[in-house]
N, C-alpha and C positions, 0 to 999 in steps of 0.2 A: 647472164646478168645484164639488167637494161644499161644501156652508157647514159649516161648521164651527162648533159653538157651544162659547168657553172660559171655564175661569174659573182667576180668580188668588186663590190662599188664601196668605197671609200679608202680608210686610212692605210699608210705607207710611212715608216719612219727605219732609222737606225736606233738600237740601243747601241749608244757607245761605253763601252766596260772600260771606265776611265782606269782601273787596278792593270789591266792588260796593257791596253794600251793600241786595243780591237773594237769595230765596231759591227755589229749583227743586220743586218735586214730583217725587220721585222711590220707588224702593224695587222690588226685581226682579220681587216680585209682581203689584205696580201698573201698572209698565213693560210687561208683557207686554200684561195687560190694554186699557191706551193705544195699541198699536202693533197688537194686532189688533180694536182700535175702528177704525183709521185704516188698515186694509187692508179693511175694511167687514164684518168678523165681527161676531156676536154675544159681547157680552163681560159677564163679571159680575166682581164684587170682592168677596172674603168676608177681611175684615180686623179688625184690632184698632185704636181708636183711642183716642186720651186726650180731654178733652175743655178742651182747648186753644184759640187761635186758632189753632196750626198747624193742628191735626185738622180745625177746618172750614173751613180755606183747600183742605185735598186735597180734602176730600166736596164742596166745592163743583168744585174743578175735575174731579172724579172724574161728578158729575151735566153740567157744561158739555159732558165727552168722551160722553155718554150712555154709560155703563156703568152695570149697574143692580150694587146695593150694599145689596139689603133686608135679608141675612143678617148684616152687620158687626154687632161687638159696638161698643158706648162705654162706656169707665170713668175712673172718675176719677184725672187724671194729666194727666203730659206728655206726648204725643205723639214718634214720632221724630226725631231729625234728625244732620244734621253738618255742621259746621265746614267749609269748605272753602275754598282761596283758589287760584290757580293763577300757579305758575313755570314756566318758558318753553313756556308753550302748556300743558305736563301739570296735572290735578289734582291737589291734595295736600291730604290730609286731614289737619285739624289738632284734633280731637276729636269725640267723639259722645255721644249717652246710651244708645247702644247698644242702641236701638227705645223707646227709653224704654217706657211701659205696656204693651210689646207680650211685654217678658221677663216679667213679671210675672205675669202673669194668663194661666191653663191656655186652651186652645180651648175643652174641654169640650164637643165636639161633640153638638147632640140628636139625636135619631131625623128629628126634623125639618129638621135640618140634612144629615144625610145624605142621608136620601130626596131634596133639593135636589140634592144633588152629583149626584146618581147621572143626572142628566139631561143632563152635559156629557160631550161628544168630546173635550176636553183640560182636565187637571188642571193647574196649575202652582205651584210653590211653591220655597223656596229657602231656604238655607242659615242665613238672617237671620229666616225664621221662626218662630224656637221650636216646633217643629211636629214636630221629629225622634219622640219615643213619642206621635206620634198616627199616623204614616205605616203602621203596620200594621193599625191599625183600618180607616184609609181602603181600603190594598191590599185588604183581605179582605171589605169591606163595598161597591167598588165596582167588583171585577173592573175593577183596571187596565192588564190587558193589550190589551185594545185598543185603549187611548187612547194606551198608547205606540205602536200598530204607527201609528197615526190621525198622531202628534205629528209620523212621517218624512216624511210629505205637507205637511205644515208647511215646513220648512224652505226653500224654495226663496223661500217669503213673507217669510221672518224673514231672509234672505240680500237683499233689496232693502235691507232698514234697516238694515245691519252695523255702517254708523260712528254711527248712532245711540246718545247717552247717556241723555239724559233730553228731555222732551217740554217744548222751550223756549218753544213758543208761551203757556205759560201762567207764569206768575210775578209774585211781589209784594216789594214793600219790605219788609225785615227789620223 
């Protein structure tokens, strides 16, 4: 099978499970990332963090999962997260800061920063990234059509993890 080297650009948060009294690593960007660490990809993370203890409880679990993360910006701020508690079995989210520093503060991608991209078979990013008027720079600057025809061959991997949420093995006290 071909390797496949991905990276995950954008969000990073904790749900904090206020019922427990734990908070989770999670955020779709970062998730990807963790999930093809743990199918044995090469994985990076190009993210925005605050400089919080949340921020260094992900980067540490973000270096434990070996994903490399040299490209992430840190600014001053909160870090993501959300509220969360769960009724009968389902999560329910009960507030967020809505990525906190990550709404804030542009990508601003360098020259530098792109030439990096340009060396990965999957792009991934999402909804929760603030990243929506940067997605044409990226389309035109890293010819992403073949990373999606690459992303179909994926799926078969990403269909073992389906009931997967978030990457429980790691967590800390609120």
């Amino acid at each position: 099978m071909e390797q496949y080297k991905v990276i995950g650009i954008g969000d990073n948060v904790v749900d904090k499970y206020v019922h427990q009294g734990m908070m989770y690593p999670g955020g779709n960007a970062l998730n990807f990332c963790a999930y093809a660490r743990m199918c044995g990809m090469e994985a990076s993370y190009l993210g925005k963090f605050g400089n919080d203890h949340i921020a260094q409880y992900i980067q540490k679990v973000i270096d434990d999962l070996g994903i490399e993360r040299n490209h992430c910006r840190i600014f001053e701020g909160e870090n993501g997260y959300a509220r969360v508690t769960l009724e009968d079995g389902d999560r329910v989210f009960l507030g967020s800061n809505k990525g906190g520093i990550a709404k804030e503060k542009a990508w601003d991608f360098t020259e530098n920063d792109l030439n990096y991209i340009k060396n990965f078979s999957v792009i991934h990013t999402s909804l929760n990234s603030y990243i929506e008027q940067d997605l044409a720079t990226l389309k035109k600057r890293m010819c992403l059509s073949p990373m999606i025809s690459r992303y179909a061959g994926m799926m078969n991997i990403w269909n073992k993890y389906a009931g997967m949420r978030t990457f429980h093995s790691f967590h800390a006290v609120i």
